[in-house]
C-alpha positions as CSV (number, residue, x, y, z in Angstrom):
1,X,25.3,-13.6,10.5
2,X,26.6,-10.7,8.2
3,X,25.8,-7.2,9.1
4,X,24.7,-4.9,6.8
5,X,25.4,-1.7,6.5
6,X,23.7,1.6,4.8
7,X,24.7,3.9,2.4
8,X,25.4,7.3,4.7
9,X,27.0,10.8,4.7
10,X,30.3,11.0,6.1
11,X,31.3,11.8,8.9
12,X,31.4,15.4,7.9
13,X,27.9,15.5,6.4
14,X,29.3,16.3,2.9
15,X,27.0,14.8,0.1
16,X,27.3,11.4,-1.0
17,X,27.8,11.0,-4.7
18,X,26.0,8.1,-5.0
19,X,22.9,9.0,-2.9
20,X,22.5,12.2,-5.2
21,X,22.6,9.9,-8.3
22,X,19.8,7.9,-7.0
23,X,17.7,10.5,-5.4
24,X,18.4,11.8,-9.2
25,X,16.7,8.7,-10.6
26,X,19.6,8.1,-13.3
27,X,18.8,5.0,-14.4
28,X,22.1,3.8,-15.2
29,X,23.1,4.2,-11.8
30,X,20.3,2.0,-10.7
31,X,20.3,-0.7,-13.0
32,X,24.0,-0.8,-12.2
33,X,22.9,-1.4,-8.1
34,X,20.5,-4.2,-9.2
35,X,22.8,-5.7,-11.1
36,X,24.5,-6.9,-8.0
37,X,21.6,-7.9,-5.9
38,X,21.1,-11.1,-5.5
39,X,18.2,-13.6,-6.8
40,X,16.0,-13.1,-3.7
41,X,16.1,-9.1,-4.2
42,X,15.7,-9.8,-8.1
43,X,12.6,-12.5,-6.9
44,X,10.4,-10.5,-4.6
45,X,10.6,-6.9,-7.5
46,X,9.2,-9.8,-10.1
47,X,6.8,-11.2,-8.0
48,X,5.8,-6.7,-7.4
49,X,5.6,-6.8,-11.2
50,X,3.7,-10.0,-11.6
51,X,1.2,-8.6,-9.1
52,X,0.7,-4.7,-9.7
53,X,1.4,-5.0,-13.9
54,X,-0.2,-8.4,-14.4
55,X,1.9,-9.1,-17.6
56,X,0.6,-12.9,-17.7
57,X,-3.1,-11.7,-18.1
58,X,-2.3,-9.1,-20.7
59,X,-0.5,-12.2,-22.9
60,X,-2.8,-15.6,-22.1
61,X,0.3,-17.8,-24.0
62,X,2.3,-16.9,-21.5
63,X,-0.4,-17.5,-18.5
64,X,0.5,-21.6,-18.2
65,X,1.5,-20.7,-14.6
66,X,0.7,-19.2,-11.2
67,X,3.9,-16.8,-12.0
68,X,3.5,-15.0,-8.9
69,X,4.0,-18.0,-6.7
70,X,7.0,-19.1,-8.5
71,X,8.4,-15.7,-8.2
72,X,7.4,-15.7,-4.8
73,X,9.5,-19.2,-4.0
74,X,12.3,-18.2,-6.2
75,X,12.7,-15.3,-3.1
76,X,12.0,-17.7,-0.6
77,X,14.3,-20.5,-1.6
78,X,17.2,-18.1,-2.3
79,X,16.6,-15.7,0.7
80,X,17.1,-19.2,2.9
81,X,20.4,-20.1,0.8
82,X,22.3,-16.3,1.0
83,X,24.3,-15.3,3.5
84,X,22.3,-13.6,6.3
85,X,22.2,-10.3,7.4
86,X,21.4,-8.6,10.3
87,X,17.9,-7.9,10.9
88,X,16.3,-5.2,13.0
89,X,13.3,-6.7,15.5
90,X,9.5,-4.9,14.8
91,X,6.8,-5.5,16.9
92,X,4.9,-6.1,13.8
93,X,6.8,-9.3,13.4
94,X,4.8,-10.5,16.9
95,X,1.5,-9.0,16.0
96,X,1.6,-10.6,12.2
97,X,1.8,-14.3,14.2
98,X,-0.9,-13.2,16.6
99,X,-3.4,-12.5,13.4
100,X,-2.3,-16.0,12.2
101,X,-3.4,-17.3,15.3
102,X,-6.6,-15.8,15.1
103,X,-7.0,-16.7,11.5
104,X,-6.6,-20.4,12.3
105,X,-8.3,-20.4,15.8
106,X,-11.5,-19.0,13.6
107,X,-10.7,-21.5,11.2
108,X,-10.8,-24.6,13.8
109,X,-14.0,-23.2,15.2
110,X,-15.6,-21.4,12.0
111,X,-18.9,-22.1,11.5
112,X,-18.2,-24.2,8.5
113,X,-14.3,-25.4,9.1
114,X,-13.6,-27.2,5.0
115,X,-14.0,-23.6,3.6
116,X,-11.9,-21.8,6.5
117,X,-9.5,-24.4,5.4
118,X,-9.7,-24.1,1.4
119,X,-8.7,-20.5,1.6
120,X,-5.8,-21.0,4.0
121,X,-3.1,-20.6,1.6
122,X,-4.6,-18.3,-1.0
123,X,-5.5,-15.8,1.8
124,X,-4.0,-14.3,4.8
125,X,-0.9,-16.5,4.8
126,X,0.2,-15.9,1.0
127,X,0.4,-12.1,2.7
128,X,2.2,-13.2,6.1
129,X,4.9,-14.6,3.0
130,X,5.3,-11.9,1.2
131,X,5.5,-9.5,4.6
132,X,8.2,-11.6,6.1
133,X,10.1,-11.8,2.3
134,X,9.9,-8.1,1.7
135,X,10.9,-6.8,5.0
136,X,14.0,-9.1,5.3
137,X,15.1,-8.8,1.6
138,X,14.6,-5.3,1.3
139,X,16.8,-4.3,4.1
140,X,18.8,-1.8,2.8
141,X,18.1,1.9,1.9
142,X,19.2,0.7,-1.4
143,X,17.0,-1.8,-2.0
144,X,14.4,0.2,-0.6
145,X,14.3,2.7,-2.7
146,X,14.7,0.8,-6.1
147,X,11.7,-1.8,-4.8
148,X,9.8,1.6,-3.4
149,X,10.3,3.2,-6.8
150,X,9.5,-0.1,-8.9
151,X,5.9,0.3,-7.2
152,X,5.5,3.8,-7.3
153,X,5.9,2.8,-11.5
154,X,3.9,0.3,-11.6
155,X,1.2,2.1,-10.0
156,X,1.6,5.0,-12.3
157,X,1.1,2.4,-15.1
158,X,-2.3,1.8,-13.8
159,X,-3.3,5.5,-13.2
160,X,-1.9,6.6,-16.5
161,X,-4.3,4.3,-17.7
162,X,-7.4,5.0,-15.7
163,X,-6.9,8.8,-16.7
164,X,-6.6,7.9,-20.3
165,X,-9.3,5.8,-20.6
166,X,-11.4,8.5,-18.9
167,X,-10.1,11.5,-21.2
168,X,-10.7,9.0,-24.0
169,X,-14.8,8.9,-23.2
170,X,-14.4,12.5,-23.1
171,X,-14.0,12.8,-19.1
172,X,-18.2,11.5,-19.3
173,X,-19.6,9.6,-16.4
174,X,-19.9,5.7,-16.5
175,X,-21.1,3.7,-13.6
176,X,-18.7,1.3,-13.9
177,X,-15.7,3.8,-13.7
178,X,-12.6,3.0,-14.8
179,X,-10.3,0.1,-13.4
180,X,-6.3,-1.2,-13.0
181,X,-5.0,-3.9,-14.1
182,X,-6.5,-7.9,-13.6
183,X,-6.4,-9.0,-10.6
184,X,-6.8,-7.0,-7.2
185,X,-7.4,-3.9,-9.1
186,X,-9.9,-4.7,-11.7
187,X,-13.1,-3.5,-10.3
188,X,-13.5,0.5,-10.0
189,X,-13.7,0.6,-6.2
190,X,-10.7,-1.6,-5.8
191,X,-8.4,0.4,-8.3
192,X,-9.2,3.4,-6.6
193,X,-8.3,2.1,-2.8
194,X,-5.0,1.7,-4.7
195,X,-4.9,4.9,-5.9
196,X,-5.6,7.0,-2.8
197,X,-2.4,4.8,-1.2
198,X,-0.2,6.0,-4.2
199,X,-1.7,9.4,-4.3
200,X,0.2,10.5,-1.0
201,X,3.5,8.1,-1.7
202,X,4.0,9.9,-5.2
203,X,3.6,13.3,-3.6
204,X,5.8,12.7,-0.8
205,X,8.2,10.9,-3.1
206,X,7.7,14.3,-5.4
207,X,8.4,16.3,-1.9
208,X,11.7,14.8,-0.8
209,X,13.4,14.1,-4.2
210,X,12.6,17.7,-5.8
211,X,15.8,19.2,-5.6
212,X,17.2,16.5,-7.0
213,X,15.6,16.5,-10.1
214,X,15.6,18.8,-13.4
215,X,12.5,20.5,-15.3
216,X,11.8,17.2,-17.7
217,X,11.7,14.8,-14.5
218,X,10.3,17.0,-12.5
219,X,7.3,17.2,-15.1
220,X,7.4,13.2,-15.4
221,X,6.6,12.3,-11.8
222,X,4.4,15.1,-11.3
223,X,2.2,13.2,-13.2
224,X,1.8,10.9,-10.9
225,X,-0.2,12.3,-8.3
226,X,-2.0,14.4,-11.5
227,X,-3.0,11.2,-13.2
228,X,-3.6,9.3,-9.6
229,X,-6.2,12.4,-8.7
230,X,-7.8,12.2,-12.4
231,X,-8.3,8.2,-12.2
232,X,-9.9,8.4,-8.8
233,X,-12.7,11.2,-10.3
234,X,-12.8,8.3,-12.8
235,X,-13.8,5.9,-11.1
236,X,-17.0,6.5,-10.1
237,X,-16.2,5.2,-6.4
238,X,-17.6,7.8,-3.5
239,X,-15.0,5.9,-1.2
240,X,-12.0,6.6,-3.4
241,X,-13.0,10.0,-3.2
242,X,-13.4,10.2,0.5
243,X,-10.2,8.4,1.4
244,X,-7.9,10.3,-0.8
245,X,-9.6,13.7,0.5
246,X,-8.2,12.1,3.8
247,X,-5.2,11.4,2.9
248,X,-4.7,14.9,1.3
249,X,-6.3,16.6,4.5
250,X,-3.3,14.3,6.4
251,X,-1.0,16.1,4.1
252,X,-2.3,19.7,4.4
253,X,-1.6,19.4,7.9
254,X,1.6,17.7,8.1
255,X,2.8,20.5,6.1
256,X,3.3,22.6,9.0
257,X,5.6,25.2,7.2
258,X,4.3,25.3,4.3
259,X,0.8,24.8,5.2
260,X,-0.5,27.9,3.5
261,X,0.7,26.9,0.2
262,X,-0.5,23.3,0.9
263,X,-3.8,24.6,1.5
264,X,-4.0,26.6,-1.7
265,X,-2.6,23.4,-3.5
266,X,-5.2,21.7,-1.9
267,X,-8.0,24.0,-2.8
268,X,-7.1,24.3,-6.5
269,X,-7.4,20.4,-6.6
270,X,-10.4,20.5,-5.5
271,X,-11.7,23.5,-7.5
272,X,-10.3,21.8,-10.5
273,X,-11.9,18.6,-9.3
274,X,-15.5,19.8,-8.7
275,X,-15.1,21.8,-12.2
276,X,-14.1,18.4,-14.0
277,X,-16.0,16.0,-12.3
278,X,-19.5,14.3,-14.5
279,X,-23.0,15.4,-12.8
280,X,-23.6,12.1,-12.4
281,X,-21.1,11.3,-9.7
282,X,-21.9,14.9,-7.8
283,X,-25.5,13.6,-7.5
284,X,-24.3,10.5,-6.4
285,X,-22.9,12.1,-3.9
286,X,-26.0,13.8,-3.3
287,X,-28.0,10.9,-2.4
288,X,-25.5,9.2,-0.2
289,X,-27.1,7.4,2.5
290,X,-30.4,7.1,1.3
291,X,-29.6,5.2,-2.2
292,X,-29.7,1.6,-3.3
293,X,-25.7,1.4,-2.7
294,X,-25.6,3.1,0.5
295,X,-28.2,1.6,2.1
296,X,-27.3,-1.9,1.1
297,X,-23.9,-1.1,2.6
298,X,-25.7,-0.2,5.8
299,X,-27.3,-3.4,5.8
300,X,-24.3,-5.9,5.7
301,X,-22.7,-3.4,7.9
302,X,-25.5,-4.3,10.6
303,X,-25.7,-7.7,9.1
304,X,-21.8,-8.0,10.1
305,X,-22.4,-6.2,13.7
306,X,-25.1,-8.8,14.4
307,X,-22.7,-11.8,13.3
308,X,-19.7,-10.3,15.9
309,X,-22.7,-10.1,18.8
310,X,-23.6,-13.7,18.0
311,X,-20.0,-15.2,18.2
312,X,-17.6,-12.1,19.5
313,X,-14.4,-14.4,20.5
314,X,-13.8,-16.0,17.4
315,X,-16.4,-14.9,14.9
316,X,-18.2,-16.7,12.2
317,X,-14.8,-18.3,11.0
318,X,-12.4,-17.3,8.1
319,X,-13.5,-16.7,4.9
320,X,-16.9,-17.9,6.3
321,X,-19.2,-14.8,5.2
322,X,-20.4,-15.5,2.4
323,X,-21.7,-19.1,3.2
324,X,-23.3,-17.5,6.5
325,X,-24.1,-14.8,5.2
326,X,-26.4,-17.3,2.6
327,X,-27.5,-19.6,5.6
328,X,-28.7,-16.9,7.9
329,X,-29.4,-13.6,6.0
330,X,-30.4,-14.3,2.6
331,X,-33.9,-15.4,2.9
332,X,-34.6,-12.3,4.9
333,X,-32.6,-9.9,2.7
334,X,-33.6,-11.3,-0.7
335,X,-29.8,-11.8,-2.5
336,X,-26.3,-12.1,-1.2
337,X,-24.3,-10.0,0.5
338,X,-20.1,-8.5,1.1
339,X,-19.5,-7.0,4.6
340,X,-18.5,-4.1,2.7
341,X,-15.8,-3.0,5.6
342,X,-12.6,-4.3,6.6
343,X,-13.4,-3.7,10.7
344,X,-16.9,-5.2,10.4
345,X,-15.0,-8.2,7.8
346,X,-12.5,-8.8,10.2
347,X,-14.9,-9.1,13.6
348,X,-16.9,-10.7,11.9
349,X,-15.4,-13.5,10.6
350,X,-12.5,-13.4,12.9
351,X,-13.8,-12.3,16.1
352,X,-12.3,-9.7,18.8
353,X,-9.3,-11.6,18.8
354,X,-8.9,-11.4,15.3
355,X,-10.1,-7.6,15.1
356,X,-8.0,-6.6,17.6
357,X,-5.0,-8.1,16.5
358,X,-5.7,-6.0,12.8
359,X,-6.0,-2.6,14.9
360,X,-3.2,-3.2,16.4
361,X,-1.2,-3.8,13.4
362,X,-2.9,-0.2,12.2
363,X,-1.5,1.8,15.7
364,X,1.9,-0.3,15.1
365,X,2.6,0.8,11.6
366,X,1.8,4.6,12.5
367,X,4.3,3.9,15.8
368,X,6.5,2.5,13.0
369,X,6.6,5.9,11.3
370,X,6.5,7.9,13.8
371,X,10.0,6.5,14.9
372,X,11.7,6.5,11.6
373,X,11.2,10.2,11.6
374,X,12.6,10.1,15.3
375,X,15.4,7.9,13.9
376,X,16.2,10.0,11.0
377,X,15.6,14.2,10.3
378,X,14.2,15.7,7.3
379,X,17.3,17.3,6.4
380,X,19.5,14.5,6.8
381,X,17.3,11.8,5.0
382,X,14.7,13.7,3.2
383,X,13.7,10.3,1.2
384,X,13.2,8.1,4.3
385,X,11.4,10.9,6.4
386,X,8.7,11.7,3.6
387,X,8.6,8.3,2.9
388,X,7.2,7.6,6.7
389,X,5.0,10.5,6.2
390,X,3.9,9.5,2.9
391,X,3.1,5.6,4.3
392,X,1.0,7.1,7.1
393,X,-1.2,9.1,4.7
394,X,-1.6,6.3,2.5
395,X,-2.8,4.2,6.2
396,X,-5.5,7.1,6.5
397,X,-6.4,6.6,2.5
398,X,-6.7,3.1,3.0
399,X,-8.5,2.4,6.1
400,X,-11.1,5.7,4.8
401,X,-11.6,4.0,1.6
402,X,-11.4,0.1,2.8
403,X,-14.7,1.3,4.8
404,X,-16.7,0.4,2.3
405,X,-15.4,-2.4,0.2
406,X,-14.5,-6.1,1.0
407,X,-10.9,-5.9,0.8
408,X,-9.2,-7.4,4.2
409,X,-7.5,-9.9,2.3
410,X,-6.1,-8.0,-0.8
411,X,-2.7,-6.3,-0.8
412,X,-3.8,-3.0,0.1
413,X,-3.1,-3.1,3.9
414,X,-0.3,-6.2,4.0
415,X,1.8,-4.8,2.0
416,X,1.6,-0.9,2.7
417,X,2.7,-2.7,6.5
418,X,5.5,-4.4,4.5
419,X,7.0,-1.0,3.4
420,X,6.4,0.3,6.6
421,X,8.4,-2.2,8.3
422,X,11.3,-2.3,5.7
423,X,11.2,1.5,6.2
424,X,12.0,1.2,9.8
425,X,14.6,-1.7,9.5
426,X,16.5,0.7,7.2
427,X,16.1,4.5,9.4
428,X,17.8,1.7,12.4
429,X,20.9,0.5,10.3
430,X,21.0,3.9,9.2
431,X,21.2,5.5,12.4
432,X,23.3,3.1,13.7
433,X,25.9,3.4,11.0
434,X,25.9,7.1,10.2
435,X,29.5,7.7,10.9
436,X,30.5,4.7,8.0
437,X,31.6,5.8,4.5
438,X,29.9,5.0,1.5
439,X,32.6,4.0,-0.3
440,X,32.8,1.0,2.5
441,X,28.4,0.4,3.3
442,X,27.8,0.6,-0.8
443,X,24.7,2.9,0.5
444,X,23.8,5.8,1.0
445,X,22.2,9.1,2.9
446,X,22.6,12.5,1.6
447,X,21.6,16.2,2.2
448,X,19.3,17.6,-0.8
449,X,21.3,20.0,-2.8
450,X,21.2,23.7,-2.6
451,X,18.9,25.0,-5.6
């Protein structure tokens, strides 16, 4: 088994060339480094395209295939037939098998076992795939940060055009909001879980790479989080709004030495915010918890607690809500119902075991972070220490947000872990191998420069 080696300082410290033309986003330099990947690193960034950019729904001639499971194979096939290279163990490894084995115990004992069974492969174990593909092809800090900065894009894709359309209406209220692209991020609520994960990666990304950068860049990715902030006003969701003022709360206190200015950030957002922001969606607001939404919610929420008192080992069974949901509930409710919560989804359907093999999973991904910045120190790695801060704010933003929509299942959470992992696979070999040169890893760790 080869081992692999990251790009570092030397042994002096001194800058690496290379790191700072990265951290510089020259393009050139990039496509040049992914130019010599191979077809499993080249596999798994399609398969990111295919599912954050949706290309095949925006062109229906070209939609004659599932393209994101071919991509998805491409990785896997290759992956299994390129030479090997060391991988760093995670605990997350163990703890993604024990959810599997909750998924299919619930499925074996679910209260109706054919649909359990139909939604095997199209559910939790297309994302226990793409987990174990991305965090042992993107092993490298190389390839982290090309696949990290691939989504970061694609994601600004889809706020760019959330703000647009909104500016476009004239920045007026709709009820539908605005949305992302097909797929996972098509309805307004979904789209803007998305966004409160990207809204804390772009700023931390914005945070570590600064210094790197000059005024037209500099202008460029700040409209990430700008547009990201603009599309969640936009889209009408209450839990968008909550989970992002989470995450952003996360980053005013992480910011323990600049906290000041964070807060003043922080409170011109929101001044700005509650300036821009339609009437409509401040009365919404307003009559949280007693209007038709919120109480609705409340009531598959409760629906949901009584299903985990009824069968708390193994729950209802996978996937099995909805059907239960119309055998037990709907008569008595008048209409069908989502669980509207990923904790109350997950116990539900999937029992203790099942919900406590997803919380740990959450603790394990913050433990995750916590030891990348343990592994590596701001001013050595500024890129992979924001990055861990940045992934544990988007956690808050999506578990704050995912509180009120159905969305266990979608990529929010698996693959937010996946980057978490990767992340701490790379702060090892990059610990480990500090004292290689870069000319010899073809990686790379550097000091920001003085500005």
């Amino acid at each position: 088994m080869a081992n692999i080696q990251t790009d570092l300082t030397d042994s002096s410290g001194t800058d690496n060339p290379g790191a700072r033309e990265f951290y510089a986003v020259r393009m050139g330099k990039i496509w040049a480094a992914v130019k010599r990947e191979p077809l499993s690193f080249w596999a798994i960034n399609l398969y990111l395209l295919l599912e954050y950019v949706r290309p095949q729904s925006s062109y229906p001639a070209f939609d004659i295939l599932p393209w994101d499971k071919v991509a998805l194979i491409i990785a896997l096939v290759s992956y299994l037939s390129e030479p090997r290279v060391a991988t760093v163990r995670n605990g997350a490894d163990k703890l993604m098998i024990l959810f599997l084995f909750a998924v299919l115990s619930s499925s074996v004992l679910a209260t109706h076992p054919s649909i359990a069974y139909a939604h095997l492969m199209s559910g939790f174990i297309d994302w226990l795939v793409i987990y174990f593909l991305i965090t042992r092809i993107v092993v490298s800090e190389r390839r982290f940060f090309i696949f990290f900065l691939a989504f970061l894009v694609y994601n600004f894709k889809m706020s760019l055009h959330g703000f647009r359309s909104w500016a476009e209406r004239d920045f007026a209220w709709e009820s539908w909001g605005v949305t992302g692209a097909p797929g996972f991020f098509q309805n307004s609520g979904e789209f803007g879980i998305e966004l409160c994960i990207f809204l804390p990666l772009s700023y931390y990304f914005i945070a570590a790479l600064w210094p790197y950068w000059g005024k037209i860049k500099r202008l460029f990715f700040l409209l990430f989080p700008l547009t990201a902030i603009g599309s969640i006003l936009a889209t009408s969701s209450r839990g968008a709004v909550l989970g992002s003022g989470a995450a952003v709360l996360f980053i005013v206190m992480q910011s323990r030495r600049y906290r000041v200015r964070a807060l003043l950030v922080a409170a011109g957002v929101l001044a700005i915010s509650y300036v821009v922001i339609p009437p409509q969606f401040m009365a919404r607001f307003g009559r949280s918890g007693t209007d038709k939404t919120s109480i609705e919610r409340l009531v598959r929420w409760k629906d949901g607690i009584s299903m985990y008192e009824k069968h708390p080992y193994f729950g209802i069974g996978y996937f099995n809500w909805d059907r239960y949901y119309e055998d037990h509930y709907s008569t008595i409710r008048g209409g069908f119902g989502l669980p509207h919560n990923i904790f109350i989804q997950a116990g539900a359907e999937l029992g203790t075991f099942g919900l406590a093999a997803f919380i740990m999973l959450i603790i394990g991904a913050f433990v995750n972070n916590y030891k990348v910045r343990k592994l590596v120190s701001k001013s050595e790695n500024p890129f992979l220490y924001s990055t861990a801060q940045g992934l544990d704010a988007a956690m808050i933003g999506l578990l704050v947000s995912g509180s009120f929509i159905t969305v266990l299942y979608y990529p929010y959470f698996w693959i937010d872990l996946s980057f978490v992992v990767a992340l701490r696979a790379v702060a090892e070999h990059a610990a480990r191998n500090k004292a290689v040169a870069s000319d010899v890893s073809g990686e790379f760790i550097a000091h920001p420069p003085s500005v």
